[in-house]
C-alpha positions as CSV (number, residue, x, y, z in Angstrom):
1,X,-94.2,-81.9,-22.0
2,X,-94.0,-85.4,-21.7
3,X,-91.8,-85.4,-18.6
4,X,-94.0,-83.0,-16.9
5,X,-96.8,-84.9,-17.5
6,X,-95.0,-88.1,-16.4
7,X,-92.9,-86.6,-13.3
8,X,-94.2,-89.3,-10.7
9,X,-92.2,-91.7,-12.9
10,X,-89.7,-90.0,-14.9
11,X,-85.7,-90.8,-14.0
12,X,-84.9,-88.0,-16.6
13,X,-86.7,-85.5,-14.4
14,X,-85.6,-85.8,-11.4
15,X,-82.5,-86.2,-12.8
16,X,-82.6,-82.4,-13.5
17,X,-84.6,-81.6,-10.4
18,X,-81.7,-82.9,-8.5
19,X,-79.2,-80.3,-10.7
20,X,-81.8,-78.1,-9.3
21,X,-81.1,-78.7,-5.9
22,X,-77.3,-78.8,-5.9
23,X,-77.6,-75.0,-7.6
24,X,-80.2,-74.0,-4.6
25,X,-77.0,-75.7,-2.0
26,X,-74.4,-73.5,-3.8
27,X,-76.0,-70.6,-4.4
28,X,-76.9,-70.7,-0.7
29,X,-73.1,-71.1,0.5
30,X,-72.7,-67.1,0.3
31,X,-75.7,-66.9,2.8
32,X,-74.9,-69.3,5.2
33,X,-71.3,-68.6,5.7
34,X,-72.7,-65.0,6.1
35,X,-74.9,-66.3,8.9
36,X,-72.9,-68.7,10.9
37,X,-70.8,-65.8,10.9
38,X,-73.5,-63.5,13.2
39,X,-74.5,-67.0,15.6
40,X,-73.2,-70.4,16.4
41,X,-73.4,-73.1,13.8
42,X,-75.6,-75.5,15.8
43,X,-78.1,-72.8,16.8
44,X,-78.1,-71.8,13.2
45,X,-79.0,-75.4,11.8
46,X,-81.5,-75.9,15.1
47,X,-83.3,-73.5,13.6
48,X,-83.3,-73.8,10.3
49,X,-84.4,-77.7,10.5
50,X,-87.1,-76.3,12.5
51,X,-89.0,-74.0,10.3
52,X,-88.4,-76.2,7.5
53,X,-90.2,-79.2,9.4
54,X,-92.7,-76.6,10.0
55,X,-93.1,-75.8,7.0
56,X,-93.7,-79.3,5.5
57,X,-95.8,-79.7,8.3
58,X,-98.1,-76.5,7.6
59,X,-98.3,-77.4,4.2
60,X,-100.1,-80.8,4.9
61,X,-100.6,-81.1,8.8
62,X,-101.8,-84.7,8.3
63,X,-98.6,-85.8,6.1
64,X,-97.3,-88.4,9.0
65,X,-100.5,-90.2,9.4
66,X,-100.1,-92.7,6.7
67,X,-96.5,-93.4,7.7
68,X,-96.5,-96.9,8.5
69,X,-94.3,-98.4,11.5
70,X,-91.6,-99.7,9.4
71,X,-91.8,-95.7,7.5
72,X,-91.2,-94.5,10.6
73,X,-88.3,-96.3,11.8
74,X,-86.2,-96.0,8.3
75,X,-87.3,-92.0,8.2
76,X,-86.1,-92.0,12.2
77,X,-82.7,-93.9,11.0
78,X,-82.1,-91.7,8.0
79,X,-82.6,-88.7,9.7
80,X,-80.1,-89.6,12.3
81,X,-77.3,-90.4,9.4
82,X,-78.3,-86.8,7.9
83,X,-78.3,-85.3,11.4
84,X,-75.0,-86.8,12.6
85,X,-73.3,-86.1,8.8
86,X,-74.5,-82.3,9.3
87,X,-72.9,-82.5,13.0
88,X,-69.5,-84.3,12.6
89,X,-69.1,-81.7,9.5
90,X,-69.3,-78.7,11.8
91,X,-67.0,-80.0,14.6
92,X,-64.6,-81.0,11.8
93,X,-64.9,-77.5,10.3
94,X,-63.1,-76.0,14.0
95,X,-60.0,-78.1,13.3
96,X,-59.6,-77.6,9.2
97,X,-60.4,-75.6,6.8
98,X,-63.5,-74.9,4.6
99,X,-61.9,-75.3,1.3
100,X,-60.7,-78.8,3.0
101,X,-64.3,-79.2,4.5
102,X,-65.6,-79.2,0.8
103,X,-63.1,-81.5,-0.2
104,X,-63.7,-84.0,1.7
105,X,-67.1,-83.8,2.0
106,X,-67.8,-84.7,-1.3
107,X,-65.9,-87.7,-0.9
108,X,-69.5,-89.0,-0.5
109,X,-69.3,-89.7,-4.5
110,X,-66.9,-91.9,-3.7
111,X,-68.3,-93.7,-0.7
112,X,-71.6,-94.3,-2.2
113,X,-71.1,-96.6,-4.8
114,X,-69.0,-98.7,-2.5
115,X,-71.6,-98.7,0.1
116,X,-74.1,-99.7,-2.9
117,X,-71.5,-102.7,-3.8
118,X,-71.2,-103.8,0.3
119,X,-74.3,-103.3,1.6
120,X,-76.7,-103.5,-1.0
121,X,-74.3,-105.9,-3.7
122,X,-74.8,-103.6,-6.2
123,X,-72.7,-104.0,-9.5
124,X,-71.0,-101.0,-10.4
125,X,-69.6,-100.8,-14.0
126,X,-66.7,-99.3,-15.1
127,X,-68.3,-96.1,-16.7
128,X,-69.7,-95.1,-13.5
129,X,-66.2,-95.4,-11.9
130,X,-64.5,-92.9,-14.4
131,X,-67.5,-90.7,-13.9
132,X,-66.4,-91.2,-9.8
133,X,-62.9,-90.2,-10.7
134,X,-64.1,-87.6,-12.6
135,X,-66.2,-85.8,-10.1
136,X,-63.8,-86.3,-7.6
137,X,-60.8,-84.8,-9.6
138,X,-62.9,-81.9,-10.0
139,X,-63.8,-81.9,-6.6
140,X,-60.0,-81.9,-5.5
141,X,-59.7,-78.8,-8.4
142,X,-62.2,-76.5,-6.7
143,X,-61.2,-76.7,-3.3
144,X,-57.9,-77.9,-2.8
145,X,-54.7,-76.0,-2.3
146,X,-53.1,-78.7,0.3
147,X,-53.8,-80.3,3.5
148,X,-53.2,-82.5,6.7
149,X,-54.8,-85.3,8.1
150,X,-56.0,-84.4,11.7
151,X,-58.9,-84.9,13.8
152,X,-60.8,-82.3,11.6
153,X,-60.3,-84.3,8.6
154,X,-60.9,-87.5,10.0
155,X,-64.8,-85.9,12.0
156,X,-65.4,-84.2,8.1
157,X,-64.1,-87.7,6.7
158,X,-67.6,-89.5,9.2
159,X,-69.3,-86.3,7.5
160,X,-68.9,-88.1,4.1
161,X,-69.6,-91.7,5.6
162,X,-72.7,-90.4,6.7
163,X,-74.1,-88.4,3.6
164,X,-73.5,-91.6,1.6
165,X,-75.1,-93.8,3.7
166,X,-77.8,-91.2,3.7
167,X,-78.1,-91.4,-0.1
168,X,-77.7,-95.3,-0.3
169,X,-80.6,-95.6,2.2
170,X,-82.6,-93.1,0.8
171,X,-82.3,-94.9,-2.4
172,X,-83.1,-98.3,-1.0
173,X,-86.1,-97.1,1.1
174,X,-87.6,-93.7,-0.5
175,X,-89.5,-95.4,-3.2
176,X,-91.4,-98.3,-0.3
177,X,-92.9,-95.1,1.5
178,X,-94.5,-91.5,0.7
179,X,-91.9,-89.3,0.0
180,X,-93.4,-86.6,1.7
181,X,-93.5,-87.9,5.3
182,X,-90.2,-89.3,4.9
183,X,-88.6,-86.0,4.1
184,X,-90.5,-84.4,7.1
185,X,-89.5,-87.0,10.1
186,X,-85.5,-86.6,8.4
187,X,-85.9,-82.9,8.5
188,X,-87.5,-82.6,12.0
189,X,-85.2,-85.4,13.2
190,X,-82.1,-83.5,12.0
191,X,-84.0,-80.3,13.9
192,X,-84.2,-82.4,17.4
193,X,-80.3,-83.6,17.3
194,X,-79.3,-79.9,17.0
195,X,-80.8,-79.1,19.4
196,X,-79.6,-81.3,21.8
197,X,-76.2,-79.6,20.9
198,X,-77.3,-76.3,20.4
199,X,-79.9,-75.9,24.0
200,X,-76.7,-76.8,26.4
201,X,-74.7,-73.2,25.4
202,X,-78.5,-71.6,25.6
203,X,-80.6,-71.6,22.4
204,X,-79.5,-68.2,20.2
205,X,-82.4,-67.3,17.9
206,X,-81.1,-64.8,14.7
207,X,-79.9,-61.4,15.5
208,X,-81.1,-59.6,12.9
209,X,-83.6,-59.4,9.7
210,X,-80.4,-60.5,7.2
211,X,-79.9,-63.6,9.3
212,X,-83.1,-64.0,9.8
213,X,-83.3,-64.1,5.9
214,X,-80.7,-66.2,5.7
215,X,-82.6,-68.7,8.0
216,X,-85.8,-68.5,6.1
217,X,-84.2,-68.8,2.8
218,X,-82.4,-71.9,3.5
219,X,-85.1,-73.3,5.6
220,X,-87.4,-73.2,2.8
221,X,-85.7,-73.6,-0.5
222,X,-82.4,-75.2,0.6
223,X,-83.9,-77.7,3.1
224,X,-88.0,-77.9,3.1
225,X,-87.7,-78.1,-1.0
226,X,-84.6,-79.5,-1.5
227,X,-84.4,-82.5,0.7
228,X,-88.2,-83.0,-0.3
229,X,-87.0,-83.4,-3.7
230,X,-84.0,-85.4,-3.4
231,X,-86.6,-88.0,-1.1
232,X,-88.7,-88.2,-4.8
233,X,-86.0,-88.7,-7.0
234,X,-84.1,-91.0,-5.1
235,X,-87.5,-93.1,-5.1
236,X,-86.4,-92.8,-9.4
237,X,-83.0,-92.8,-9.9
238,X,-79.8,-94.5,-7.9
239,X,-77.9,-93.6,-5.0
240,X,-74.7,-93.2,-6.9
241,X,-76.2,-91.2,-9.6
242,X,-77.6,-89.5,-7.2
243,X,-73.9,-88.9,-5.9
244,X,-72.5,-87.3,-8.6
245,X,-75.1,-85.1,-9.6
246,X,-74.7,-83.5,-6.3
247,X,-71.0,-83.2,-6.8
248,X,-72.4,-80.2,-8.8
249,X,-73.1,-78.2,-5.8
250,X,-69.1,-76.7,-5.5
251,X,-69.3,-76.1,-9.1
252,X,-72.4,-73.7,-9.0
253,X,-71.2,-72.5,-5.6
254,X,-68.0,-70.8,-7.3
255,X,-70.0,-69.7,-10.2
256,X,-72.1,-67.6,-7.8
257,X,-69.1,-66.9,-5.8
258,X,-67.6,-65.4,-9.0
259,X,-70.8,-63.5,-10.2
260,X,-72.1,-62.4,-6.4
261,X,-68.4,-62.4,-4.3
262,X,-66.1,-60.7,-6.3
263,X,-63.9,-64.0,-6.8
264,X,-61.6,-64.6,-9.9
265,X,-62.6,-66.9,-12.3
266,X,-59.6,-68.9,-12.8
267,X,-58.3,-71.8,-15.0
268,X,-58.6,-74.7,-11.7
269,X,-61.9,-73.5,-10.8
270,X,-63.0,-73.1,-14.8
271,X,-61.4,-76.5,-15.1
272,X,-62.8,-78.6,-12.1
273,X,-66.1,-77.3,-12.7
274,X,-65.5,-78.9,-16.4
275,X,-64.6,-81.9,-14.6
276,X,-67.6,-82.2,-12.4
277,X,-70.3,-81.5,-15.4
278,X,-68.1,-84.2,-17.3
279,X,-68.4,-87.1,-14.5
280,X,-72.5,-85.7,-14.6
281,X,-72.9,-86.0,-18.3
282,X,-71.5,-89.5,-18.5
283,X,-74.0,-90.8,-16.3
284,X,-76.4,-89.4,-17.8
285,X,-75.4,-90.1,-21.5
286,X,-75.4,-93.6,-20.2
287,X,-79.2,-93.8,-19.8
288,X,-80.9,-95.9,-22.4
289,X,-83.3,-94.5,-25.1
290,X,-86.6,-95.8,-24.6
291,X,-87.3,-98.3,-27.9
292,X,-89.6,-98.0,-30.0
293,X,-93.6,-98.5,-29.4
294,X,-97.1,-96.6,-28.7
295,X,-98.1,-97.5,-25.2
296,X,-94.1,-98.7,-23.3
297,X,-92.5,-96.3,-21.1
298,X,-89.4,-96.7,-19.9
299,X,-87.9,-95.4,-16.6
300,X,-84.7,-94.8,-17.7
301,X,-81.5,-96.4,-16.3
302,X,-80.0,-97.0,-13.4
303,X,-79.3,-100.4,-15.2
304,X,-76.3,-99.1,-16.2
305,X,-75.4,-97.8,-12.7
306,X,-76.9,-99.7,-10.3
307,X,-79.6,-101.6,-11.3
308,X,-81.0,-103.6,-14.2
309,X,-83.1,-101.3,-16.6
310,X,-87.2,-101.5,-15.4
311,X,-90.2,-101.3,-18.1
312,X,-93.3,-100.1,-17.2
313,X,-96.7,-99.9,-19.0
314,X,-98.6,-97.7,-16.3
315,X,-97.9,-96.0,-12.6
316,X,-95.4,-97.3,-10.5
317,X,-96.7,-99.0,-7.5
């Protein structure tokens, strides 16, 4: 009850929310490739981005007014990195694979933390490098079977650039600003750039009520929810925790391929989903207990990820 009680402020649970979100992202895979399948990729995330701004937007029309100037431009500047990370991964999916896609993608858990230690000089100790390896071992496990580098690569490979520097400036930022409004401005920013792609070719709306499921679905719980979420808990926890708790979404995504798709469940998939939950658990094994006493709370740990370890005796400011 505690951490219900205490969720504005409490590492631990949006530590879990943020397992939540990666299991929305892969149990979503099935539907999207479904849907991409029935109209073009750009349209698909033109709209998507839309009715999840519109959603936010519906849900408290006067969200953006307390958005400072300075709120505005970092939301502006991280929904461009998410927009352009969502773009160069869909030009890089026409020259490789999706199985490579996924690969590489999730070299974000490895990209983060050195973007933490360049840009932001952010120690990073050697448990939170095995957990790195870890996750990207099991990474290489689930969707690996060989590869090239080519020009798909290298456009998936700016994918990854850009989804960690999304997470390292969500990080930095997310916790300065209302977590709401920022989360609407990236989402609606991320709407506008596909657009501009998409509206060139002629805008194609969904053909039919399963894509137009699909569209709502992922509109609202895998974009709308989940990116509002991941905006909170970055304002709680690190960017390269953050990282590798993601790095779950591939696991859960061939766990519901498996239950829902009618793929085998074999020893490298069994085994780099192992590998993933491993890297996971060691960062969060790492967070210290909170000591003893009647009125301290501690917000647990990204002292021994990325920053030093913060007491606190009331709300966070």
């Amino acid at each position: 009850m505690s951490l219900i009680n205490n969720w504005r402020t409490s590492p631990r649970l949006a530590a879990f929310a943020l397992i939540g979100v990666a299991a929305v992202w892969g149990s979503t895979f099935i539907v999207v490739q479904e849907a991409v399948s029935r109209m073009p990729v750009m349209d698909f995330l033109a709209v998507r981005f839309s009715i999840a701004a519109l959603v936010l937007i519906g849900l408290q029309p006067k969200c953006l007014r307390g958005l400072s100037r300075l709120g505005w431009v970092r939301a502006l500047g991280l929904g461009l990195v998410l927009g352009l990370a969502y773009i160069t991964q869909t030009f890089g999916l026409q020259h490789t694979s999706a199985a490579v896609s996924g690969f590489i993608t999730g070299l974000f858990v490895v990209l983060t933390p050195l973007l933490s230690a360049i840009l932001l000089r952010r120690h990073i100790n050697r448990n939170v490098w095995i957990a790195v390896i870890l996750a990207t071992a099991g990474l290489a496990l689930l969707s690996l079977n060989g590869w090239a580098i080519g020009l798909g690569e290298m456009l998936t490979l700016l994918c990854a650039l850009f989804f960690a520097l999304h997470i390292v400036g969500l990080g930095e930022w997310s916790a300065r600003h209302d977590v709401y409004s920022l989360a609407v401005v990236q989402i609606g920013f991320v709407a506008v750039l596909s657009l501009v792609f998409a509206l060139p070719d002629g805008l194609t709306l969904p053909p039919d009520t399963l894509t137009w499921g699909a569209v709502m679905l992922t509109a609202v719980f895998a974009t709308a929810a989940a990116f509002f979420i991941q905006t909170w808990a970055q304002s709680l926890i690190s960017p390269t925790r953050t990282a590798i708790i993601i790095t779950m979404e591939p696991a859960f995504s061939g766990v519901f391929a498996v239950l829902f798709a009618g793929e085998l469940l074999t020893l490298r998939l069994v085994t780099g989903g192992v590998l993933v939950l491993a890297a996971m658990l060691l960062t969060e094994l790492k967070q210290k207990l909170p000591p003893a006493g009647p009125q301290t709370i501690v917000i647990a740990t990204d002292g021994d990820l990325d920053c030093p370890t913060q007491e606190d005796t009331g709300l966070k400011p």
